[in-house]
Residue frames relative to the residue before (quaternion, step in Angstrom):
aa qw qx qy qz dx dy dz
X 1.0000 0.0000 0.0000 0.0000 0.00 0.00 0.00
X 0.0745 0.8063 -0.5853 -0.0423 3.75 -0.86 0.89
X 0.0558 -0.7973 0.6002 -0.0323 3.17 -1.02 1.50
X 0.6472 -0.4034 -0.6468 0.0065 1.71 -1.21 1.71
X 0.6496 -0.4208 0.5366 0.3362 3.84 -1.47 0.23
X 0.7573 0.3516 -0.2058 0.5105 3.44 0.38 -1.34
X 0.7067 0.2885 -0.4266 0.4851 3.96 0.34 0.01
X 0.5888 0.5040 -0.4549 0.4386 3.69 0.87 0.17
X 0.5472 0.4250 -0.3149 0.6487 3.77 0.96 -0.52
X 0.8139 0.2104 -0.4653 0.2772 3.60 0.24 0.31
X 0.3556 0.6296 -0.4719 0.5045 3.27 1.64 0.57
X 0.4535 0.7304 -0.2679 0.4349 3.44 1.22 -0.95
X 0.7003 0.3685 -0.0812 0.6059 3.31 0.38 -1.57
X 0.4339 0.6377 -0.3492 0.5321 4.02 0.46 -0.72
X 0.8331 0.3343 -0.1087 0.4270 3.30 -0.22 -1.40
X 0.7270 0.4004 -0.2841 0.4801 3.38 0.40 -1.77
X 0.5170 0.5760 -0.4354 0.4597 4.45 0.82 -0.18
X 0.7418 0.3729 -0.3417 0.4404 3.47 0.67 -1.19
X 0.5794 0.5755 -0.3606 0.4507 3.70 0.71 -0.87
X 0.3683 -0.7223 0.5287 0.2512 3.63 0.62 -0.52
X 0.4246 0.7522 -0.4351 0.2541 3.21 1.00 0.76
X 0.7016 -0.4571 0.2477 0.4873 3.73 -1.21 0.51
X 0.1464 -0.7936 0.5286 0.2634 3.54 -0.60 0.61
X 0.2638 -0.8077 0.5131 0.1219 3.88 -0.92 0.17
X 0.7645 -0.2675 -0.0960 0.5786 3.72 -0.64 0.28
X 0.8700 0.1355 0.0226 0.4735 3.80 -1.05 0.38
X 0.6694 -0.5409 0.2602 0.4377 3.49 1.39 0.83
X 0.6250 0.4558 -0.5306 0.3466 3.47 0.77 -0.20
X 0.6304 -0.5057 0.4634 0.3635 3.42 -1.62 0.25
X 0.3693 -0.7570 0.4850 0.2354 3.34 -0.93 0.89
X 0.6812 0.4087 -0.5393 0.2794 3.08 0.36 1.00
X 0.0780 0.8965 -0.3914 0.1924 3.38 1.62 1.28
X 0.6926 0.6472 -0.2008 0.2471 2.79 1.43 -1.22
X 0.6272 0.4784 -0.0729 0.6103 3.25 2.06 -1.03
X 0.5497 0.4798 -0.3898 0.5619 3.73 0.60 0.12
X 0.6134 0.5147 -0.3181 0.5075 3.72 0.96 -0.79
X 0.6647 0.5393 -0.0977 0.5077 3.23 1.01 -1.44
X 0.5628 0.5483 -0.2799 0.5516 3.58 1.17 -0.37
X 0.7258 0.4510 -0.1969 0.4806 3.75 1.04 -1.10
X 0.8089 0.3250 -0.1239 0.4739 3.39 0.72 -0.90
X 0.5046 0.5711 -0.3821 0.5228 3.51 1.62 0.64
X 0.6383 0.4775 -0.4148 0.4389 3.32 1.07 -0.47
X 0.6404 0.5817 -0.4210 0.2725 3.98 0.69 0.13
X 0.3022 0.8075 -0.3963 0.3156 3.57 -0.21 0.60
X 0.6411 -0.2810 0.4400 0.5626 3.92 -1.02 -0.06
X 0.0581 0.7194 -0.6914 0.0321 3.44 -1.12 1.30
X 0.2412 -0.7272 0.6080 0.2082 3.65 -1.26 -0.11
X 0.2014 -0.9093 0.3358 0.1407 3.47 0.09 1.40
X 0.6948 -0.5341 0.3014 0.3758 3.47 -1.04 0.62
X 0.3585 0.7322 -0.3692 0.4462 3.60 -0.75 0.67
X 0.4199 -0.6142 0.5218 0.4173 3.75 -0.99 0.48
X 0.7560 0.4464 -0.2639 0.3995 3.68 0.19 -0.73
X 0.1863 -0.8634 0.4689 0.0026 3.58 1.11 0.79
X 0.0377 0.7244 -0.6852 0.0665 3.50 0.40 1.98
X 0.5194 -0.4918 0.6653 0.2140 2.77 -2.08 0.15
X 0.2715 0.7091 -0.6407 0.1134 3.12 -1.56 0.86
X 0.3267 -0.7556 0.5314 0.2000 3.14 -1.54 0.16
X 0.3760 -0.7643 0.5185 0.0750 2.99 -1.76 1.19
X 0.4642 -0.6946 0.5494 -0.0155 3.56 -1.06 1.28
X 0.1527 0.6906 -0.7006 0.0945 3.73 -0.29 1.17
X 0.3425 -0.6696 0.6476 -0.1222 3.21 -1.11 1.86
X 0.2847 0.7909 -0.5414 -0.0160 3.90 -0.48 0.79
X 0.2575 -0.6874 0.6265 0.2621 3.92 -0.41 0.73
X 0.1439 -0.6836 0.7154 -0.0132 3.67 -1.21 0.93
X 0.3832 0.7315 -0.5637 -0.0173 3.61 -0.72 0.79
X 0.2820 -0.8564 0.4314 -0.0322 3.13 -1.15 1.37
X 0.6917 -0.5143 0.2224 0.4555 3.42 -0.60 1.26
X 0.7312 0.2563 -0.0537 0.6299 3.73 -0.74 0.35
X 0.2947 -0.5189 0.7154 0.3635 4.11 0.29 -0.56
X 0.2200 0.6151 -0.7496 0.1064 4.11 0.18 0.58
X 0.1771 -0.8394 0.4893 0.1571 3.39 -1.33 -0.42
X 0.3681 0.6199 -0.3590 0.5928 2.81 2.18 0.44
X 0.5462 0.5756 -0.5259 0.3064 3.82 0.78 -0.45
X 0.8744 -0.1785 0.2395 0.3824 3.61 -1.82 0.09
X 0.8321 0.3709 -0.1699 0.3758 2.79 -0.18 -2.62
X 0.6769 0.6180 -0.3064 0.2569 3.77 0.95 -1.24
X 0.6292 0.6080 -0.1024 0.4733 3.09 1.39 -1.31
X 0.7232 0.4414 -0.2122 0.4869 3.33 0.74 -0.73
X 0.6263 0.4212 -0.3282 0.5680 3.52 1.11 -0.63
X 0.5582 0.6328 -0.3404 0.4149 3.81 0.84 -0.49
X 0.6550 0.5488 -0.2933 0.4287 3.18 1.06 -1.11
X 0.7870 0.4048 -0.2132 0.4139 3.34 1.05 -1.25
X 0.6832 0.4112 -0.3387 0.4995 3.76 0.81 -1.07
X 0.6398 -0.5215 0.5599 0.0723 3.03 -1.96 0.65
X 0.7600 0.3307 -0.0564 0.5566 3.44 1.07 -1.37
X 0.2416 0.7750 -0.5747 -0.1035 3.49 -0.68 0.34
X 0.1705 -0.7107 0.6506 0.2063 4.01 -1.12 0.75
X 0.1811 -0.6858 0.6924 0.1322 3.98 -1.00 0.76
X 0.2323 -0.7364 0.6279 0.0977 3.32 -0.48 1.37
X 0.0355 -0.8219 0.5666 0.0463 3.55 -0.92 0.45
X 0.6317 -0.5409 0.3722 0.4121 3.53 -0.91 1.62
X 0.7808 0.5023 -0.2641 0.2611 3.22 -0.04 -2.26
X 0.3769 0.6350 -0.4887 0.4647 3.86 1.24 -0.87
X 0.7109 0.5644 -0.2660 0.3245 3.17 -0.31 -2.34
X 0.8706 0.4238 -0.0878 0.2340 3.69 0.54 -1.25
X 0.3923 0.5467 -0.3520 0.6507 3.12 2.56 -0.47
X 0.4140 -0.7007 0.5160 0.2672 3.77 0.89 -0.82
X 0.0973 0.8203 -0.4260 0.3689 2.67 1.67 1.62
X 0.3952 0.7943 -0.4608 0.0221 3.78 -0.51 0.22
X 0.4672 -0.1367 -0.8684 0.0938 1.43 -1.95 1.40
X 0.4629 -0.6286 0.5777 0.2384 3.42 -1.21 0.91
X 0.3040 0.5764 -0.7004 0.2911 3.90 -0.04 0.93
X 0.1001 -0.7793 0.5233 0.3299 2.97 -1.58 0.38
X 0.7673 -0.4523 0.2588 0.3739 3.63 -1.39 0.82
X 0.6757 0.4893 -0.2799 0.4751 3.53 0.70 -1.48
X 0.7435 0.3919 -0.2829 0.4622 3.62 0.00 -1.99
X 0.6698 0.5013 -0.4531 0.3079 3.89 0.02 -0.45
X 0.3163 0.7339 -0.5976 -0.0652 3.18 -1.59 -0.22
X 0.2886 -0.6304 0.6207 0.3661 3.73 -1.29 -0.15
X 0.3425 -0.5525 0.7213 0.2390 3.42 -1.28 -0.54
X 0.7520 0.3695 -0.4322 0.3334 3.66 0.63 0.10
X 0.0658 0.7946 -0.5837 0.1536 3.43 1.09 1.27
X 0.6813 0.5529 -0.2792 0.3900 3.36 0.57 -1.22
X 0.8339 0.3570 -0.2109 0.3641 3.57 0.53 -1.12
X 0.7324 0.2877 -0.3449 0.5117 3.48 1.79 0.54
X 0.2866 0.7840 -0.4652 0.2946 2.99 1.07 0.91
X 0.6036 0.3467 -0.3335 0.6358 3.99 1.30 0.04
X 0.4426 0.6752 -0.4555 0.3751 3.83 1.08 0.09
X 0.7128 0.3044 -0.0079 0.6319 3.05 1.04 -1.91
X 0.5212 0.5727 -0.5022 0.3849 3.31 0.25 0.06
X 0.5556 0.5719 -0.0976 0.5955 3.79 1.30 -2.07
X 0.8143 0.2927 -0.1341 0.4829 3.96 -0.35 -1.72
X 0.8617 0.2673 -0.1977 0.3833 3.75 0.10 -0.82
X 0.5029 -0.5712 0.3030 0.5736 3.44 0.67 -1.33
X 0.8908 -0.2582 0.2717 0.2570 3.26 -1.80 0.81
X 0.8100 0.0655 -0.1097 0.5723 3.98 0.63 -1.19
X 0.5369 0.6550 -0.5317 0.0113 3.39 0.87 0.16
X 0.4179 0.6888 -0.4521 0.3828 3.72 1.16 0.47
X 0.5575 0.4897 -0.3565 0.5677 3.86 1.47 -0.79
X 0.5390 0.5452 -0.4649 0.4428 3.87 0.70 -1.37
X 0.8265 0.3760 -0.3099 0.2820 3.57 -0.10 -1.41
X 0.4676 0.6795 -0.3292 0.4597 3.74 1.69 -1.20
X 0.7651 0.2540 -0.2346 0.5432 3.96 0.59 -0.97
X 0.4592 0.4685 -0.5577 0.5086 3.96 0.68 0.23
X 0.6613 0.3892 -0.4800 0.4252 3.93 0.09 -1.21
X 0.8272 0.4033 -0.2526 0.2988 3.39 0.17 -1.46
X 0.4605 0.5572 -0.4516 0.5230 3.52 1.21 0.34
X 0.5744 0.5535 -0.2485 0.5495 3.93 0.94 -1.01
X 0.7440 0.4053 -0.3740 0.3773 3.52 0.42 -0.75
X 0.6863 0.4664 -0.2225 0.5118 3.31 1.15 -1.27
X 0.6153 0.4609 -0.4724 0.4311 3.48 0.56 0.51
X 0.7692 0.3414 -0.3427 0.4176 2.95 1.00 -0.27
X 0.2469 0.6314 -0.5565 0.4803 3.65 1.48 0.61
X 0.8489 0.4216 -0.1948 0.2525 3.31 0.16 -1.79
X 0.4615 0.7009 -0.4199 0.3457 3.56 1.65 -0.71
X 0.6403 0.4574 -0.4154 0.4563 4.07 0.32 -0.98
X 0.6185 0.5093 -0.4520 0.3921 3.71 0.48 -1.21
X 0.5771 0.6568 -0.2419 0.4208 3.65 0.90 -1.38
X 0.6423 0.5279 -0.1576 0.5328 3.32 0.75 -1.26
X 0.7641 0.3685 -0.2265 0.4786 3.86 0.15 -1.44
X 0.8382 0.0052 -0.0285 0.5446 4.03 0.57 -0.92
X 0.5846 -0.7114 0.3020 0.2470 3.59 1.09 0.32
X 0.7160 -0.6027 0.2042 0.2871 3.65 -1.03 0.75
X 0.4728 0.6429 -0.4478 0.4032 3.16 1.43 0.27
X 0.7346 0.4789 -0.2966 0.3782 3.63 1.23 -1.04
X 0.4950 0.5667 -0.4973 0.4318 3.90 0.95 0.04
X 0.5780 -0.6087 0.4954 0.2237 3.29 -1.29 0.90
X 0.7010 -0.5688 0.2901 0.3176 3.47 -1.32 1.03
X 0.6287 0.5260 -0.2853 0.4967 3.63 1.35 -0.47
X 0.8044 0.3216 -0.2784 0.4148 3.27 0.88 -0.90
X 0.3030 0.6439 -0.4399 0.5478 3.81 1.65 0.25
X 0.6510 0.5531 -0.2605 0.4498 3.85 0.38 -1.15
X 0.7107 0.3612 -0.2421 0.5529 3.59 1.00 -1.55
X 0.8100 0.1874 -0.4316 0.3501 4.07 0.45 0.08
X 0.5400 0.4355 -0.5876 0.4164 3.54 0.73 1.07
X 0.5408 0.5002 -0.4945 0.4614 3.48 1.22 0.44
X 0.6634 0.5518 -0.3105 0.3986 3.50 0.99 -0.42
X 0.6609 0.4652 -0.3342 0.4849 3.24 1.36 -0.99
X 0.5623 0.5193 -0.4635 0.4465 3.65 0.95 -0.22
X 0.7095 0.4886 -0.3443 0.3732 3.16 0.20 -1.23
X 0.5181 0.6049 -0.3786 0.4716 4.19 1.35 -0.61
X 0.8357 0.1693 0.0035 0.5225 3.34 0.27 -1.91
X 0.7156 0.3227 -0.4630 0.4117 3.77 0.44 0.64
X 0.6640 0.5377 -0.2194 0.4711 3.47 1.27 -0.58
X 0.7533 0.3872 -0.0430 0.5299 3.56 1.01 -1.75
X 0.6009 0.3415 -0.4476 0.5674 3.81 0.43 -0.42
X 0.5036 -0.6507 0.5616 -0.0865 2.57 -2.31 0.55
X 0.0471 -0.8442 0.5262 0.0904 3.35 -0.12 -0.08
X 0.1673 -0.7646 0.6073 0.1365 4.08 0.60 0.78
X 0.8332 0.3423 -0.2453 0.3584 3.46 -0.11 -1.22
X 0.7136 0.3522 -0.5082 0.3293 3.68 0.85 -0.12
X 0.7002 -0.5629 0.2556 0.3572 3.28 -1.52 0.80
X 0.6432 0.5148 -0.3342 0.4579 3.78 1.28 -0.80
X 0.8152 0.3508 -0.1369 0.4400 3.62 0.77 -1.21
X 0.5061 0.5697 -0.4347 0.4800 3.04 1.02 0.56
X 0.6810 0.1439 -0.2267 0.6812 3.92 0.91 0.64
X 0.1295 0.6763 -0.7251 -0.0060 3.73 -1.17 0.63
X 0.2240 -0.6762 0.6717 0.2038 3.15 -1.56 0.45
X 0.6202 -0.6711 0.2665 0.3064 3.07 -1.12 1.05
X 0.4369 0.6653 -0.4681 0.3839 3.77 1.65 0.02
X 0.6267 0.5383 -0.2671 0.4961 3.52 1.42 -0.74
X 0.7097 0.5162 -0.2649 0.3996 3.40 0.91 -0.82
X 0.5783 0.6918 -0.2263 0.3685 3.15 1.54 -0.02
X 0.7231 0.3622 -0.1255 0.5746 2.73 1.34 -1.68
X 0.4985 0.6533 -0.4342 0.3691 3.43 1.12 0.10
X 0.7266 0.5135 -0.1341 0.4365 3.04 1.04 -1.26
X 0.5919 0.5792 -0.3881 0.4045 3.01 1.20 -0.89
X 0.8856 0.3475 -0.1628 0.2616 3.29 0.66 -1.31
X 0.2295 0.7000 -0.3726 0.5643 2.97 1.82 0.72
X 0.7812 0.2651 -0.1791 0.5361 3.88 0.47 -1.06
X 0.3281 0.7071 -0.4002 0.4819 3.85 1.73 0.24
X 0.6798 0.3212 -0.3320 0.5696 3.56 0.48 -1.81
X 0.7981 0.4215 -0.3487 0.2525 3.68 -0.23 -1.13
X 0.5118 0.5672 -0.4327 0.4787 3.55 1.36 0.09
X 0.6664 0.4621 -0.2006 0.5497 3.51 0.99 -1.31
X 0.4362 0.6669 -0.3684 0.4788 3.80 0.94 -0.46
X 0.7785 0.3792 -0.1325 0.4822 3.68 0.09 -1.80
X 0.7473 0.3400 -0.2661 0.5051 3.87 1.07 -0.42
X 0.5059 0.5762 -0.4656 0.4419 3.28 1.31 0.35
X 0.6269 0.5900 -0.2615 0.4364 3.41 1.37 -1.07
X 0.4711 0.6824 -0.3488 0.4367 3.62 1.16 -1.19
X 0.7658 0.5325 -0.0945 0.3480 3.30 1.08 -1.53
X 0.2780 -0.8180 0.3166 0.3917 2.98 1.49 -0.83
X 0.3003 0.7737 -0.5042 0.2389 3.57 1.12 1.14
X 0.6472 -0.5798 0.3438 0.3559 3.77 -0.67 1.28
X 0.6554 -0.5910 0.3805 0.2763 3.74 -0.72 0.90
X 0.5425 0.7533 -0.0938 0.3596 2.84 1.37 -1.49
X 0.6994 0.4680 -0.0819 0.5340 2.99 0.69 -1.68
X 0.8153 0.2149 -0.2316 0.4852 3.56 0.31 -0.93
X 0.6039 0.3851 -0.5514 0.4277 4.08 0.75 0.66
X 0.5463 0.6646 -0.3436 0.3765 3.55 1.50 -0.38
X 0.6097 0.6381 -0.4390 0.1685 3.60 0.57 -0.94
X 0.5997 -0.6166 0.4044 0.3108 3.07 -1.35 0.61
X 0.3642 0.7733 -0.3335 0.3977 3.62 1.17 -0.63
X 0.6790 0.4801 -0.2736 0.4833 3.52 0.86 -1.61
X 0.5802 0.4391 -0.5064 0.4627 4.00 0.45 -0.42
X 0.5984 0.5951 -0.4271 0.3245 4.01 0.62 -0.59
X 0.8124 0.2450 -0.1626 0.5036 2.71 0.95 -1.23
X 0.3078 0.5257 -0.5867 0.5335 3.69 0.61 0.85
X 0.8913 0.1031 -0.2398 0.3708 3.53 -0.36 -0.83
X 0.2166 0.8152 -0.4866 0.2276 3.76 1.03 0.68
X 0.4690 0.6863 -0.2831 0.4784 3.59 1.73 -0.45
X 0.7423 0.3561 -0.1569 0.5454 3.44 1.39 -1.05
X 0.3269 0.5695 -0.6003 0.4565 3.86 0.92 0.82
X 0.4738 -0.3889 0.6979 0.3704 3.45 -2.19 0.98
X 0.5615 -0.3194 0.6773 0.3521 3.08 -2.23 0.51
X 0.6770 0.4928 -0.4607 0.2942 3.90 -0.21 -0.93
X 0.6920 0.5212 -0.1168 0.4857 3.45 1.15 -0.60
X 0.4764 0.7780 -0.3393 0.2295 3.29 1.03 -1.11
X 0.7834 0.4119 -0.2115 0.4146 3.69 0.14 -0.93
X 0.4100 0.6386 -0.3024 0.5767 3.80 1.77 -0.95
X 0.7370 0.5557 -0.3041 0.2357 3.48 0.23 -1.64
X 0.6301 0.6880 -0.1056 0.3441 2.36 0.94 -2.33
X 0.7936 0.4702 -0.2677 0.2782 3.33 0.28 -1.66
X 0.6112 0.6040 -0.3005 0.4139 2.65 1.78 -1.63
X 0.6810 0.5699 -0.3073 0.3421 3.86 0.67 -0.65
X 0.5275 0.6208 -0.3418 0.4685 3.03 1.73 -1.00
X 0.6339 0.5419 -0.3395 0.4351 3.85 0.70 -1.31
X 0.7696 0.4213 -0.2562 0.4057 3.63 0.14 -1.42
X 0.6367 0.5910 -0.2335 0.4367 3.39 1.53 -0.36
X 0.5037 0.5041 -0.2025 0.6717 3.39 1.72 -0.43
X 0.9105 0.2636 -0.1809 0.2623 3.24 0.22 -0.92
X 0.4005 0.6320 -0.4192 0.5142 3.03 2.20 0.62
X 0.5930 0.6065 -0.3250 0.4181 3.46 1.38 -1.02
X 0.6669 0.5384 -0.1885 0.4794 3.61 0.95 -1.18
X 0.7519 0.2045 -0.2645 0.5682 3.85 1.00 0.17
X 0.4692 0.4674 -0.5237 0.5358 3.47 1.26 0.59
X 0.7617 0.2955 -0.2861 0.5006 3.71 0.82 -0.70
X 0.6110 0.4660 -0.4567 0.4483 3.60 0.65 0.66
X 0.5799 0.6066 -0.2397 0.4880 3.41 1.43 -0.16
X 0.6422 0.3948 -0.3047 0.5821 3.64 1.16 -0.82
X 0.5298 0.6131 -0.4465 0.3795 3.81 1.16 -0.03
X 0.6718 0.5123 -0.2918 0.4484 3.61 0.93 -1.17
């Protein structure tokens, strides 16, 4: 792990000024780009040293922070080019007491593709769709947030209300963290599944409750939703039991909200 990238590239620069060497964009030396590229190439499938020549893998971790958080600057840009992964901490996270402060939108990896038979084999079959309709729920909340903002949450339609209390779950029951508690402070990604899954469950059942004509109300109100808020705090040892059990009481709240808007 190297913290920080961006105060080492300005020792870089430092140095490459006194030497009298060619500077390049914003004084750094233009060969910043490769020295960066030198660090974050060495991570990958390694075979360690030793008669018994295990196998393992190596993890290059770099924090970049640039004046302003721009991201158009030198040090950012160049390290973009090379890594694969990128997390965009954001202050404002940090300050709702969001954590981990990453944000959803500005991040991404690029190795979707090459673990997509991983999870497909180790976890399950759609959990690559599960995650495709979380982002694209996330995005469309934030489409809808300015409208929200300019004339407020009464004027979004009943379907698209549904998508941002599915989003806000899917932020603060799915995406926050908890470091310090003893359960949510490790998840395995079997858990992260059925969480998720059953997060996009209500909002599936949600849209066919509406079809039905059961009061908004009713279906952002259930009680069900505190289960699955604190589903983060189930033991893995338990985890699938839990789940299901939420899944039922979650169905079967839906099934007397829509037998109720009948009467």
């Amino acid at each position: 792990m190297a913290d920080s990238t961006s105060r080492w590239a300005e020792a870089l620069r430092e140095m490459s000024g006194r030497l009298e060497e060619m500077p390049g964009e914003e004084g750094y030396p233009a060969y910043l780009p490769s020295r960066l590229a030198e660090f974050y190439e060495r991570a990958g499938r390694v075979i360690c040293l030793g008669t018994d020549k295990r196998k393992a893998s190596l993890t290059a971790i770099g924090a970049v922070s640039p004046p302003g958080g721009d991201l158009s600057e030198p040090v950012a840009q160049a390290t973009l080019r090379v890594v694969r992964v990128f997390w965009a901490l954001v202050a404002e996270l940090a300050y709702q007491r969001h954590f981990p402060a990453i944000h959803w939108l500005r991040s991404y990896s690029l190795y979707l593709d090459d673990l997509r038979e991983y999870f497909a084999d180790k976890v399950a079959p759609e959990w690559m769709e599960l995650r495709g309709e979380a982002m694209a729920l996330l995005q469309k909340e934030d489409e809808l947030r300015e409208t929200v903002r300019l004339v407020g949450l009464d004027a979004l339609s009943y379907q698209d209300r549904i998508s941002m209390e599915a989003a806000r779950s899917i932020r603060e029951d799915f995406l926050q963290q908890v470091a310090f508690h003893e359960t949510d402070t490790y998840t395995t990604i079997r858990k992260q599944y059925l969480m998720l899954k059953l997060i996009l469950e209500y909002y599936h059942l949600s849209l066919k409750a509406l079809k039905r004509d059961v009061p908004i109300d009713d279906l952002i109100s259930l009680s069900v939703r505190e289960d699955i808020a604190k589903a983060k705090y189930l033991p893995e040892e338990r985890i699938d039991e839990e789940i299901g059990k939420i899944s039922q009481r979650l169905k079967a709240e839906m099934d007397k909200s829509m037998e109720g808007s009948k009467v």
